[in-house]
matplotlib code that plots the C-alpha trace (Angstrom):
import matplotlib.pyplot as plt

x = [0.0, 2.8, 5.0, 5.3, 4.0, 6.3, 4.8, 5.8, 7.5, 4.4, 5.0, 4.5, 1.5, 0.8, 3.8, 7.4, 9.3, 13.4, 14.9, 15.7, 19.2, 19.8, 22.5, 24.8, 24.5, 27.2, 27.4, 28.2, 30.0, 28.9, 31.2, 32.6, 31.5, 33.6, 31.0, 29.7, 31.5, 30.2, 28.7, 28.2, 24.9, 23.6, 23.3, 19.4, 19.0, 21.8, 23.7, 22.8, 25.4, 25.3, 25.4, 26.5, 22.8, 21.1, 23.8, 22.6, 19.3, 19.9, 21.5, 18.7, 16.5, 17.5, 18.2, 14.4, 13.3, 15.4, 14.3, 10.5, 11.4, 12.8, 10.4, 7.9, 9.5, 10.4, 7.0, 5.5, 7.6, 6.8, 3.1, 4.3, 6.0, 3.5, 0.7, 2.8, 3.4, -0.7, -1.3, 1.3, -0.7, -3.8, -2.9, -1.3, -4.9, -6.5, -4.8, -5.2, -8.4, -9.1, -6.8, -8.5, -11.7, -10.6, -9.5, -12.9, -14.8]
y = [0.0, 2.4, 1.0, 3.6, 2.7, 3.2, 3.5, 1.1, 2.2, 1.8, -0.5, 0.9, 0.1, 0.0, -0.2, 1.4, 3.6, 3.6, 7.0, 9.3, 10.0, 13.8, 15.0, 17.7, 20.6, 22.8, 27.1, 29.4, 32.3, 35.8, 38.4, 39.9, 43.2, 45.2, 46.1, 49.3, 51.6, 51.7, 55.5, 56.5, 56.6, 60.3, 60.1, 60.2, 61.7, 63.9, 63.0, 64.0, 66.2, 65.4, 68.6, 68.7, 69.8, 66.6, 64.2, 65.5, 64.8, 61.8, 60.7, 62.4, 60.3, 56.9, 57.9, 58.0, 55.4, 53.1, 54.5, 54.1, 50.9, 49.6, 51.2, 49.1, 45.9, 46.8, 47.2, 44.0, 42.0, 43.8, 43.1, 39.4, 39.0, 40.9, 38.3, 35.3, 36.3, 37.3, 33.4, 31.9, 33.7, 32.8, 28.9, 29.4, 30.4, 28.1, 25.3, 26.3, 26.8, 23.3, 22.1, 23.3, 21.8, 18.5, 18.6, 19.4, 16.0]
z = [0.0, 0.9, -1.8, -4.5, -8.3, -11.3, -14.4, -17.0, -20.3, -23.1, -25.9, -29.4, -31.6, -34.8, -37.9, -36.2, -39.0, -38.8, -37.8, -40.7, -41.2, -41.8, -43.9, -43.0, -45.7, -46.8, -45.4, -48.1, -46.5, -47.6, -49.0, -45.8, -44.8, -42.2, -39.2, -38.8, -36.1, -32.6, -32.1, -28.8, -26.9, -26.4, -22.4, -22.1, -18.7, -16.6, -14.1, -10.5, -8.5, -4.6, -2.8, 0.6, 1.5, -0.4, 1.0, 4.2, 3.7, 2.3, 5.6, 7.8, 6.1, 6.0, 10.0, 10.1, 7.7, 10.5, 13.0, 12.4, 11.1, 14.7, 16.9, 14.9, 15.1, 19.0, 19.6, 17.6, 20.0, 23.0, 22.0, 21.4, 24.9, 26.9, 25.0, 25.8, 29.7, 29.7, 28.4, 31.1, 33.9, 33.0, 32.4, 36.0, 37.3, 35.8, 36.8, 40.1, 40.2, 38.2, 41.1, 44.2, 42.2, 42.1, 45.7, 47.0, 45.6]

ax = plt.figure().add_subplot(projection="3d")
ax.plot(x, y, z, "-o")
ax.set_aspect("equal")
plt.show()
């Protein structure tokens, strides 16, 4: 039952032709033709120039994208501990009451 199944190889029908043997033909090279010269792309956009006021503010705001960024994840795992140590103290009560329960009968 747990043994897999492998499929068996199906056995031709009907009249089996022999493979076709293909010749190789012959290339005739064209009259050669010296490329064309490489032209230089126009540049289609211009450069940018880093100023010390955009580095700046470059700097100021990947500071905040990383800062947002942590105090979000900081606070999903706060949320995460604080859930988990919520559970613990409530399967703590309940086991004692369930406990204190069984004691009484």
């Amino acid at each position: 039952m747990f043994r897999p199944k492998i499929p068996t190889m199906p056995t031709p029908t009907g009249q089996v032709t022999p493979p076709v043997v293909v010749e190789p033909t012959t290339v005739v090279p064209a009259a050669q033709t010296p490329p064309p010269a490489p032209v230089a792309p126009a540049p289609s956009r211009p450069t940018v120039q880093l100023t010390p006021g955009t580095a700046l503010a470059l700097v100021g705001g990947g500071t905040a994208v990383v800062l947002v960024v942590g105090a979000v994840l900081v606070s999903m795992l706060l949320a995460v501990a604080i859930t988990g140590a919520s559970v613990a103290v409530c399967a703590v009560v309940l086991r004692s009451l369930l406990a204190s329960e069984m004691k009484r009968r």
